[in-house]
PLY file of the C-alpha trace (Angstrom):
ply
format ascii 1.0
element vertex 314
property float x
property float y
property float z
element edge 313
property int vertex1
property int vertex2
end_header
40.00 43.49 275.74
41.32 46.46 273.39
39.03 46.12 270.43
42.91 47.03 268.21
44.53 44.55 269.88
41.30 42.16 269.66
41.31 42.49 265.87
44.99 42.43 265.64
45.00 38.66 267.90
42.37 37.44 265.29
44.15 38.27 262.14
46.92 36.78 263.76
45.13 33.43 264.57
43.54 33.42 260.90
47.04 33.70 259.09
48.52 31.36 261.21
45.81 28.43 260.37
45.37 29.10 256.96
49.66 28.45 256.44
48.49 24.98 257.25
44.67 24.46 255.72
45.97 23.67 252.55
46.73 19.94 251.45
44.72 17.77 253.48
42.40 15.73 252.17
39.40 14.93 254.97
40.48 17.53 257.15
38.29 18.96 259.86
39.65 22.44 261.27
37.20 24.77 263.70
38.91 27.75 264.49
36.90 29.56 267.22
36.20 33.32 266.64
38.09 35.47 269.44
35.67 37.85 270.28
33.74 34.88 271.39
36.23 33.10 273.02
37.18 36.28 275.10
33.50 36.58 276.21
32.72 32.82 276.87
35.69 32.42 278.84
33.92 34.51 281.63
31.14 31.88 282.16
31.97 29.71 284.98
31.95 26.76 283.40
34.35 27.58 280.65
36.72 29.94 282.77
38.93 27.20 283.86
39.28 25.25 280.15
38.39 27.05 277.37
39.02 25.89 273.65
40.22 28.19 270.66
41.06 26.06 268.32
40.65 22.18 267.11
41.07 20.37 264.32
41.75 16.51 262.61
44.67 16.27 259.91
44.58 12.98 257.89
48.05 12.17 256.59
49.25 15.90 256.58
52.05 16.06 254.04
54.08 18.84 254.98
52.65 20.07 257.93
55.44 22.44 259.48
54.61 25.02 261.77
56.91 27.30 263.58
56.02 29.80 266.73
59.42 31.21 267.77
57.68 32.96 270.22
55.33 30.35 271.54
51.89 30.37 271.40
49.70 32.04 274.14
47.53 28.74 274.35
48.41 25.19 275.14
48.89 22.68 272.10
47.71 19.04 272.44
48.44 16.67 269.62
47.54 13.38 269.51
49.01 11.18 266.47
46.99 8.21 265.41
48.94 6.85 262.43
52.51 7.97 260.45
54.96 9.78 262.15
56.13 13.74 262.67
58.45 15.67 264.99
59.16 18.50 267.09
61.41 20.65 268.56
62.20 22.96 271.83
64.45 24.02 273.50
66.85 22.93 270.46
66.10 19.35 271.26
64.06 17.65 268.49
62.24 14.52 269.16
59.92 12.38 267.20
56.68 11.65 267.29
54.42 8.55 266.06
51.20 6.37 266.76
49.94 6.18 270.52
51.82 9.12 271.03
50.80 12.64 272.44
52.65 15.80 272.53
51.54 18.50 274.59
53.26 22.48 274.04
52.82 24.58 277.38
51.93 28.34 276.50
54.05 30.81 275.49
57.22 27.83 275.30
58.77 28.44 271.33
58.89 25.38 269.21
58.76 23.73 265.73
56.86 20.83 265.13
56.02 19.29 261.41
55.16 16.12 259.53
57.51 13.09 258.78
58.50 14.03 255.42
57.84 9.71 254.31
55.25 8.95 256.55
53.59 12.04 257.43
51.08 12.01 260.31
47.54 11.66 261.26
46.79 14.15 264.18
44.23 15.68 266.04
44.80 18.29 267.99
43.15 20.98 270.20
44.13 24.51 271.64
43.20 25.29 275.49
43.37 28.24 277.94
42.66 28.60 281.79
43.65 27.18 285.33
42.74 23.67 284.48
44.42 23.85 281.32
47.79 25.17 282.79
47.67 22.37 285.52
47.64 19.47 282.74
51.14 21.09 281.39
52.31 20.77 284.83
51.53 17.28 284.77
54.37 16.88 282.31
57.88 15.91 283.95
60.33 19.00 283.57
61.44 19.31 279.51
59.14 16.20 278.50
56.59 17.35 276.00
55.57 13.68 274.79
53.03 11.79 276.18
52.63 7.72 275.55
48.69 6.74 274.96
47.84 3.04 274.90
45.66 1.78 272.48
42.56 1.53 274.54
43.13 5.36 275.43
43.64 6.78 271.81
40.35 5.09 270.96
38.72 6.91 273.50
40.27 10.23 272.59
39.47 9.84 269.00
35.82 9.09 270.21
36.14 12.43 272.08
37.65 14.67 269.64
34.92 13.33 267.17
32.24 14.41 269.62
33.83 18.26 269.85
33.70 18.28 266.25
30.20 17.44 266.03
29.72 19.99 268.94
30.51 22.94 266.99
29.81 21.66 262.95
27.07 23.86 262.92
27.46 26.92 265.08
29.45 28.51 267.71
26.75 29.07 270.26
27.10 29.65 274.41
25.86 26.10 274.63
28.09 24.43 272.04
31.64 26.27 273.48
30.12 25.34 277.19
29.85 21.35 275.98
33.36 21.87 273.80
34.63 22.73 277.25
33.61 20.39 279.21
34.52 17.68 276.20
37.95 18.71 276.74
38.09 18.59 280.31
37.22 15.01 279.68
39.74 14.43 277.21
42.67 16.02 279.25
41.60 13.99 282.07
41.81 11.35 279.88
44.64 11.84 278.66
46.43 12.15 281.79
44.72 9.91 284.27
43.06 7.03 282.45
46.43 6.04 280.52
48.44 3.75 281.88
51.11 4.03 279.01
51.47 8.11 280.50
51.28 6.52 284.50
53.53 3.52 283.67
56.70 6.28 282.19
56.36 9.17 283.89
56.23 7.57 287.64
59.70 8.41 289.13
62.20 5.62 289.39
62.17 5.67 293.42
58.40 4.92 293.66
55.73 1.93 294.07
53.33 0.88 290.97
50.31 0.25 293.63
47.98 -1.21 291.08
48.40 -4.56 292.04
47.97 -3.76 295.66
44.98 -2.17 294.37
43.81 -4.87 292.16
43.98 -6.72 295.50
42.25 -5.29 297.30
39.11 -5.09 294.88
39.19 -8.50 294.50
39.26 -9.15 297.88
37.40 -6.02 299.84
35.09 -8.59 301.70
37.96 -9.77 303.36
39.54 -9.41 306.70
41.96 -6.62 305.16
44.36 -4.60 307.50
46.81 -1.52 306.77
49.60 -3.90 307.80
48.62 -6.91 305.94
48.06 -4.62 302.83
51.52 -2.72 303.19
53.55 -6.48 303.89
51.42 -7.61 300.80
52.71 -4.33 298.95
56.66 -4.89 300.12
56.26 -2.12 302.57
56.57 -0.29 306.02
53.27 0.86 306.88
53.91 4.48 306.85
55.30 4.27 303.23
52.82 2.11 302.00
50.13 4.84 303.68
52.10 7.83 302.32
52.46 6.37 298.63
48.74 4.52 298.45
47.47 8.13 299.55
49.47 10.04 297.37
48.23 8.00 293.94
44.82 7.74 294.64
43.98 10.37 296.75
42.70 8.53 299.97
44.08 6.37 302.53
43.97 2.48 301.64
41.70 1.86 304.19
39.36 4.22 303.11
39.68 2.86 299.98
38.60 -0.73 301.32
35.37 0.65 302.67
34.96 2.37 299.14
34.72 -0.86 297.55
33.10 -2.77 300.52
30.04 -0.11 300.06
30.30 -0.04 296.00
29.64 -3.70 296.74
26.45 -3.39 298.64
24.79 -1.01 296.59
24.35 -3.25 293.55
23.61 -5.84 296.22
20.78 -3.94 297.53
19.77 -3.09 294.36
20.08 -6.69 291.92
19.80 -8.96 295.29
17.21 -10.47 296.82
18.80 -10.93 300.54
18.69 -8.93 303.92
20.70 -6.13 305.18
22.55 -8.46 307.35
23.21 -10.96 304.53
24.50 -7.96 302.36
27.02 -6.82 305.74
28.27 -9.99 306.11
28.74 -10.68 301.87
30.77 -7.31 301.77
33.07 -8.15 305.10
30.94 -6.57 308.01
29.62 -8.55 310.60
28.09 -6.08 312.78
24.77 -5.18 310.48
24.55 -1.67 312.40
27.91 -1.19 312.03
27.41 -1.50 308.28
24.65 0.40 308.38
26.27 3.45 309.95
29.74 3.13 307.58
27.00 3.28 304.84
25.44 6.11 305.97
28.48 7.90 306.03
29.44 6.91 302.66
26.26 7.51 300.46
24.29 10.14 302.82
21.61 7.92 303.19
20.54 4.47 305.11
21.35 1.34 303.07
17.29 0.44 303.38
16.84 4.00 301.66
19.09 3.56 298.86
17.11 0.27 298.28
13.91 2.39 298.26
15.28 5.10 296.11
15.87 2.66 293.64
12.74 0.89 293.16
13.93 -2.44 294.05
11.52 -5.38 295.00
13.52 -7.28 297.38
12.49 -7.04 301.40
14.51 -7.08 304.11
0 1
1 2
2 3
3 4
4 5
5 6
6 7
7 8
8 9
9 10
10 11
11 12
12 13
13 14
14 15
15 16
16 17
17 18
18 19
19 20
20 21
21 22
22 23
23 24
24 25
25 26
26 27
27 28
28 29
29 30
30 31
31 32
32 33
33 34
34 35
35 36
36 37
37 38
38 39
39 40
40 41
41 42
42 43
43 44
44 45
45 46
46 47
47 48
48 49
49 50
50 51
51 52
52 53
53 54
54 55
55 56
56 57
57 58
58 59
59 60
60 61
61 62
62 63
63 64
64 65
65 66
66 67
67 68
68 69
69 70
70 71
71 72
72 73
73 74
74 75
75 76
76 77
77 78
78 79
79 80
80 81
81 82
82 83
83 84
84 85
85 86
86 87
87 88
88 89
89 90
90 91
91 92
92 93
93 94
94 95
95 96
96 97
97 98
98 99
99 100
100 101
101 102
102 103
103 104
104 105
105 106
106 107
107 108
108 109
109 110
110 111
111 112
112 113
113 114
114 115
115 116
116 117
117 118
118 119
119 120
120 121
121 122
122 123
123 124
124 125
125 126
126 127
127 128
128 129
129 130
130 131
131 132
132 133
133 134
134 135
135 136
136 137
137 138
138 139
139 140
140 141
141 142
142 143
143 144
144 145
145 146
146 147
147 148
148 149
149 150
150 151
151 152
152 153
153 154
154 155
155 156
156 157
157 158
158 159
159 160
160 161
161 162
162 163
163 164
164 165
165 166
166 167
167 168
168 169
169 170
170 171
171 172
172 173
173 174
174 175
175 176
176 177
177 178
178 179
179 180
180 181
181 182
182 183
183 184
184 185
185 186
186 187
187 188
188 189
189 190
190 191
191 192
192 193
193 194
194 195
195 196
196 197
197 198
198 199
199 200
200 201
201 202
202 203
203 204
204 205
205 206
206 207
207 208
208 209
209 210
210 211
211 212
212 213
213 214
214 215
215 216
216 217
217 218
218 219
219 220
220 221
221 222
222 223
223 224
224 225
225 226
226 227
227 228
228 229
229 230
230 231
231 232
232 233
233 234
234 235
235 236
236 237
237 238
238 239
239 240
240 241
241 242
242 243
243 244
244 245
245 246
246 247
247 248
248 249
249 250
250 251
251 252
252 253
253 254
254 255
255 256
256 257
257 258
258 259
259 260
260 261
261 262
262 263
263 264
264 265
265 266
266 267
267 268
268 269
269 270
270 271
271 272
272 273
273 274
274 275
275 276
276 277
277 278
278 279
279 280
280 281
281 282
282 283
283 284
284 285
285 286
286 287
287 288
288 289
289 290
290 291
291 292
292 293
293 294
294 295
295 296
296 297
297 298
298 299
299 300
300 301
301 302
302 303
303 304
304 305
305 306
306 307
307 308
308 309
309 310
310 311
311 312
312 313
């Protein structure tokens, strides 16, 4: 990078966080230098997600920022208690507890603190592939993101770990842990929320998780694709496409997934045969296990026994 223009992005970056340092009791606010940044983002594990910028504002009375050109990073925000607001595209919305709001790059907007009830946030700045693929996870012109309770605690928990990260220093190994801290945070964010899964699923599709529910439940069963997809309401080929396009595999594949899940704590907290395992997780053929096993963990089911040190014989 232009060392002008390098110096020029970082005066930039300082003026624009010290408008809002001011006023907040308990706040926590890690700007990361840019020189830094630039150079870490070259490492492999911090090319795809790399953070700039983080920081925790406890009931920030009149926070107000305003990037009328955007900002070249992404903007997370998660608010925890009060309320604030923001604006793009000319469209202002409000935001309040177990609520997210995520600004793509470069998109202008306003955002600031309930003027009553101002907001608790913390919030993060991201770069890179992985980063720009979250913001397309967000439905065309919907910035907000719903968090359920069980979620926000975990993102707190998260955030509070990438401030510990980097209290002290901004070494190679801190910014490659802040990294990967975030990665789990967006993921998060995104894929362990149901409140974000339950809105943003279109009108015209299936919620699967009770088919799915069902089936871990009852994996050692006789299940078939057609008994699953009449269970879900389905033709088969819908049920296929949809199951497949939520979780990634095909539903059947996703039986033998638990079946095998099944008979590894059984080989490892049981005291029975291989056969009596097959049969408990809905195999009768003991080879046939064996082999589906195989396939699944890259080793025999008498060799993951082994590997773990268990006691039991076969």
């Amino acid at each position: 990078m232009n060392t002008d223009v390098s110096s020029k992005r970082l005066k930039e970056t300082a003026m624009d966080y010290l408008k809002i340092a001011d006023g907040f009791s308990g706040q926590l606010l890690h700007v990361l230098p840019l020189p830094l940044v630039e150079q870490m983002r070259k490492h492999p594990l911090v090319l795809s997600l790399s953070v700039t910028a983080l920081g925790h504002f406890p009931q920030a009375g009149h926070h107000y920022r305003a990037r009328l050109e955007g900002c070249r990073e992404h903007i997370l925000i998660v608010c925890t208690k009060g309320k604030g607001w923001f604006e793009i595209n000319g469209k202002r919305q409000h935001v309040q507890a177990h609520q997210a709001l995520l600004v793509p790059r470069n998109t202008p907007h306003v955002y600031g603190a309930d003027t009553k009830n101002p907001w608790t946030i913390h919030w993060l700045h991201f770069l890179g592939d992985e980063a720009d693929y979250y913001a397309a996870c967000l439905p065309p012109k919907d910035y907000g993101v719903p968090v359920t309770p069980v979620c926000e605690k975990e993102l707190i928990s998260l955030f509070q770990k990438a401030y510990t990260t980097v209290a002290r220093e901004y070494s190679q190994a801190r910014l490659i842990c802040l990294s990967q801290i975030a990665r789990l945070l967006l993921s998060t964010l995104f894929f362990h929320n149901r409140a974000y899964s339950s809105v943003h699923r279109s009108p015209t599709s299936h919620d699967l998780r009770d088919i799915i529910a069902h089936i871990i439940e009852y994996a050692s069963e006789p299940l078939t694709l057609g008994g699953l997809a009449r269970h879900a309401g389905l033709s088969v080929r819908t049920f296929s496409r949809l199951f497949q396009h939520q979780t990634g595999i095909t539903p059947m594949q996703y039986v033998i997934q638990q079946r095998i899940r099944s008979a590894c704590s059984l080989l490892v907290d049981a005291p029975l045969t291989i056969h009596e395992i097959a049969r408990r997780v809905g195999y009768d053929d003991p080879y046939f296990f064996s082999r589906i096993f195989s396939q699944e963990m890259g080793i025999s089911p008498s060799q993951y026994r082994a590997a773990h040190n268990t006691k039991h014989t076969q």
